[in-house]
C-alpha positions as CSV (number, residue, x, y, z in Angstrom):
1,X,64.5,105.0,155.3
2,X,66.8,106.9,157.8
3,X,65.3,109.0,160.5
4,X,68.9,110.6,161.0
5,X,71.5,110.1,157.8
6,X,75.3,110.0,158.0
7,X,75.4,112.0,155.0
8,X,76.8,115.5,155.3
9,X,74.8,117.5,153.4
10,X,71.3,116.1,154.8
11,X,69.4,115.5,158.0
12,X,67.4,112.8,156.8
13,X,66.5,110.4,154.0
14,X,62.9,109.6,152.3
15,X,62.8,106.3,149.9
16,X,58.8,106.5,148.1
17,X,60.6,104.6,145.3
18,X,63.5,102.1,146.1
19,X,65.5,100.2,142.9
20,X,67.2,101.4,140.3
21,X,69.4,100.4,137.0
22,X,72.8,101.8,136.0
23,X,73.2,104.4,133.6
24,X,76.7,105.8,133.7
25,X,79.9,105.1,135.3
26,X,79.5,107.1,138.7
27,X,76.4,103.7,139.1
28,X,79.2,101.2,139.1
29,X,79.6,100.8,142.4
30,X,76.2,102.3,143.9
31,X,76.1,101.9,147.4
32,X,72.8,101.4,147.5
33,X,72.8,98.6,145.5
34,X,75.7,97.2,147.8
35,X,72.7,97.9,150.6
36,X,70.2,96.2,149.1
37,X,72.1,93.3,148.6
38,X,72.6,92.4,152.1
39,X,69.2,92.1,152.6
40,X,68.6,89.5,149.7
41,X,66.3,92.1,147.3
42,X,66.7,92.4,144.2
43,X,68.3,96.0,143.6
44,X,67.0,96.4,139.6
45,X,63.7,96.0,141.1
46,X,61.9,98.8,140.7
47,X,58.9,99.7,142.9
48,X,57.2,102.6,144.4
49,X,56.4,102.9,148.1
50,X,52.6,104.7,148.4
51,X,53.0,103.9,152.0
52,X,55.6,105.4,152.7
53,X,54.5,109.1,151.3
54,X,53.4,110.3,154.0
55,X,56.0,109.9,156.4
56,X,57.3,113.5,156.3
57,X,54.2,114.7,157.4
58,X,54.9,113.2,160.9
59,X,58.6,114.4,161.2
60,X,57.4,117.1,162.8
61,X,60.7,119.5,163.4
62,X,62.2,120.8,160.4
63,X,64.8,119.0,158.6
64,X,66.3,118.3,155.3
65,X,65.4,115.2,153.6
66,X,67.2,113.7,151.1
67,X,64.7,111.8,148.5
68,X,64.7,108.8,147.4
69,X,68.7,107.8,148.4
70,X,67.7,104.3,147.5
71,X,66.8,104.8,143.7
72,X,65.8,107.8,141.6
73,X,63.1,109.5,141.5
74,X,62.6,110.0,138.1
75,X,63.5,106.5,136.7
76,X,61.9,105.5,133.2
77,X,59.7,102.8,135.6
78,X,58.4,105.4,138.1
79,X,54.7,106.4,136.5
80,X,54.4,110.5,136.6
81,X,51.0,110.4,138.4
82,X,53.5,108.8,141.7
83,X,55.9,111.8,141.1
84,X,53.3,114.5,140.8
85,X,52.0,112.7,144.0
86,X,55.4,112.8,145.9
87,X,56.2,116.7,144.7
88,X,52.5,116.9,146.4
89,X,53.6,115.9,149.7
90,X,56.8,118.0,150.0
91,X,54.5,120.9,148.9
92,X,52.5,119.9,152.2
93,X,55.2,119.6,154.8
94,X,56.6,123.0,153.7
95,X,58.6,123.2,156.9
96,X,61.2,121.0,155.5
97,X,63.6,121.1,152.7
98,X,63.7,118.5,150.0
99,X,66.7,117.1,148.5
100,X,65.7,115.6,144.9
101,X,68.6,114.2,143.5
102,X,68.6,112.5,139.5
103,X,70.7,111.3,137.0
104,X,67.8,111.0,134.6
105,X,68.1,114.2,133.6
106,X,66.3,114.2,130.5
107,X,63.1,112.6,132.1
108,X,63.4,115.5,134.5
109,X,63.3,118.6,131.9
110,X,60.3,116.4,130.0
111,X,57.8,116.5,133.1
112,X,59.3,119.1,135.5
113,X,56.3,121.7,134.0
114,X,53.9,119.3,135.1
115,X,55.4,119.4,139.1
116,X,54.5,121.6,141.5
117,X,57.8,123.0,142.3
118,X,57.1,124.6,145.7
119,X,60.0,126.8,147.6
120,X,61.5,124.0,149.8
121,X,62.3,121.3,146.9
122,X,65.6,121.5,145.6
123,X,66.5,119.5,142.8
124,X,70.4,117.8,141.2
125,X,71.7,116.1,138.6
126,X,74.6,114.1,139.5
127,X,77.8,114.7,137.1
128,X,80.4,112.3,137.6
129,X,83.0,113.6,134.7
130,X,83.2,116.0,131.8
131,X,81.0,113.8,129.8
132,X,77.7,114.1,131.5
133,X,78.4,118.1,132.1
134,X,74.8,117.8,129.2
135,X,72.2,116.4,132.5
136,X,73.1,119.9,133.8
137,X,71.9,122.3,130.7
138,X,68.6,119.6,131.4
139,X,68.6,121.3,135.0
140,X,69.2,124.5,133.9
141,X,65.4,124.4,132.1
142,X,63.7,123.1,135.7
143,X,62.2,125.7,137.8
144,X,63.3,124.6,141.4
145,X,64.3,127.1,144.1
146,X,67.5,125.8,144.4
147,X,69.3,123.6,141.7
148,X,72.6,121.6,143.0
149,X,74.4,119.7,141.7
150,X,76.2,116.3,143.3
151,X,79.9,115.7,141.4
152,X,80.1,112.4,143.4
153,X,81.8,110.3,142.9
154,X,84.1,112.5,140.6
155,X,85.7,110.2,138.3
156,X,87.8,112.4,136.3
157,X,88.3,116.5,135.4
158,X,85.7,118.9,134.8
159,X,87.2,121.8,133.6
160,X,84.2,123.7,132.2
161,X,81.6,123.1,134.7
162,X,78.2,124.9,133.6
163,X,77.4,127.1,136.4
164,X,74.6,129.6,135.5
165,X,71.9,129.0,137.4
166,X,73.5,126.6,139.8
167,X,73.1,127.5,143.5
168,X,75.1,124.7,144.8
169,X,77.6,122.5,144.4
170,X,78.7,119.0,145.9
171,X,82.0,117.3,145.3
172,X,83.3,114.1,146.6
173,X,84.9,110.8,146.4
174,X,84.0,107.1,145.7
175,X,83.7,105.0,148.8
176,X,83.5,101.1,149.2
177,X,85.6,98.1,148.5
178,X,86.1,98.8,145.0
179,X,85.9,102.8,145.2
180,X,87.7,104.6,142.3
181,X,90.7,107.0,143.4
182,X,90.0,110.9,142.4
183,X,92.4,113.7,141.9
184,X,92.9,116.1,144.1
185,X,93.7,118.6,141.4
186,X,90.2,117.8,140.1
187,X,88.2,118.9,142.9
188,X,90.7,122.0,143.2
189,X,90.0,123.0,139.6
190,X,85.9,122.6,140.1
191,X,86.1,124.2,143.6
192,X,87.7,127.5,141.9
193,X,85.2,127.5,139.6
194,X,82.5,127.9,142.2
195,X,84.6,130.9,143.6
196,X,84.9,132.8,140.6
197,X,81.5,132.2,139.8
198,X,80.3,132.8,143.5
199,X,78.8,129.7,143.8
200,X,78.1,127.8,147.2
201,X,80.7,124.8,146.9
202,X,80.4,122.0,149.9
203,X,82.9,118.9,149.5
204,X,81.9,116.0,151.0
205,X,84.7,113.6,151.2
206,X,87.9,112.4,149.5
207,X,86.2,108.5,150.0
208,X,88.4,105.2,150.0
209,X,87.3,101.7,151.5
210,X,84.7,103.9,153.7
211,X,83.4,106.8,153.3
212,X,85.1,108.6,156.2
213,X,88.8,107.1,155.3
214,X,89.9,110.0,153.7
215,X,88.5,112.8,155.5
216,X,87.2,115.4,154.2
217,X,89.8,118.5,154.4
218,X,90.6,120.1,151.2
219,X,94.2,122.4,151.6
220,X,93.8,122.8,155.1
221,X,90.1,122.9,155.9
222,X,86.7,122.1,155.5
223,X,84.0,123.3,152.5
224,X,80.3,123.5,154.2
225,X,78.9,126.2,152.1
226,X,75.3,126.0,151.4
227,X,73.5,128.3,149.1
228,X,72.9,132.1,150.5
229,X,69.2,132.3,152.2
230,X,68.9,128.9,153.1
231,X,70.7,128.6,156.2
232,X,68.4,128.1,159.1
233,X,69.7,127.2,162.5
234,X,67.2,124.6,163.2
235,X,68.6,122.1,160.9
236,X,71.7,120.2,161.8
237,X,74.6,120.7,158.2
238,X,77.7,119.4,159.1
């Protein structure tokens, strides 16, 4: 639970459910796992919070709110009644914007017509390398205002990126002890399809031993786009 997040595409970060298990090779090195480790839990533990659903509620000034950075929302072990009840509360506190971020992107197209998908609840699918481009077509079916997806940390080319109905994109690279070296011709070739098909493309790092080593230029300059309508000068985008 962050009241302010280092993250660069977020203000803040919301954990109902904490835990997770790995399911493809952008999980290797989770950082969150690395973060739950320090405090001695158990990181395949997986447990809903109902205490902690509230807590947007009392943030009071608007902000966007990354869900659930410690696990995923829409894990096999999270029951659907708890995800119903956490779409519930971002459908309350309508003055912020809701980052929902999966790689169980099957689960998501299943249930996502029994969520109430309000205007301020965007929702990703991480894609790590051409081989999970499929959790994106599952994205493609899910009614959010905004869809996004996170290509973090890229492990390898994407050179047909599915973009329709896509209205943002992240790229960046692995961070941490063990992090995986990425391309730069890779990010290139994904940030020029998101020109050519006029889609908002925000990169977040190029990663190494932290997640600030490398910077986070890209020829020259900086990538903060964010998707056309959403920009509101209360809330602090890097």
């Amino acid at each position: 639970m962050a009241e302010r997040s280092a993250i660069e595409w977020t203000d803040s970060t919301w954990n109902p459910v904490t835990g997770c298990t790995k399911v493809s090779p952008g999980c290797k090195h989770c950082y969150a796992e690395r973060i739950t480790g320090r405090f001695g839990q158990k990181f395949t533990d997986v447990q809903v919070r109902p205490a902690r659903l509230t807590l947007p509620l009392r943030w009071r000034r608007p902000r966007r709110i990354f869900v659930n950075s410690m696990s995923d929302m829409f894990h096999e072990e999270v029951p659907v009644a708890f995800i119903e009840e956490v779409f519930a509360i971002m459908g309350q506190a309508h003055w912020h914007t809701f980052q929902v971020l999966t790689k169980r992107a099957k689960r998501l197209a299943k249930i996502a017509s029994r969520l109430a998908w309000s205007p301020n609840v965007w929702q990703g699918v991480s894609v790590e390398n051409a081989q999970y481009t499929w959790r994106v077509t599952c994205l493609q079916e899910v009614p959010a205002a905004v869809r996004f997806l996170s290509v973090e940390p890229l492990l390898g080319p994407i050179p047909l990126l599915p973009l329709d109905g896509i209205h943002w994109v992240i790229v960046g690279g692995e961070s941490g002890p063990q992090h995986r070296s990425m391309d730069p011709e890779w990010v290139r070739e994904i940030r020029d399809q998101c020109l050519t098909a006029g889609v908002p493309f925000f990169f977040k790092q190029w990663g190494g031993s932290t997640p600030k080593a490398g910077g986070r230029l890209l020829d020259g300059r900086q990538w903060n786009e964010i998707p056309a309508g959403f920009e509101d000068p209360e809330l602090s985008l890097t």
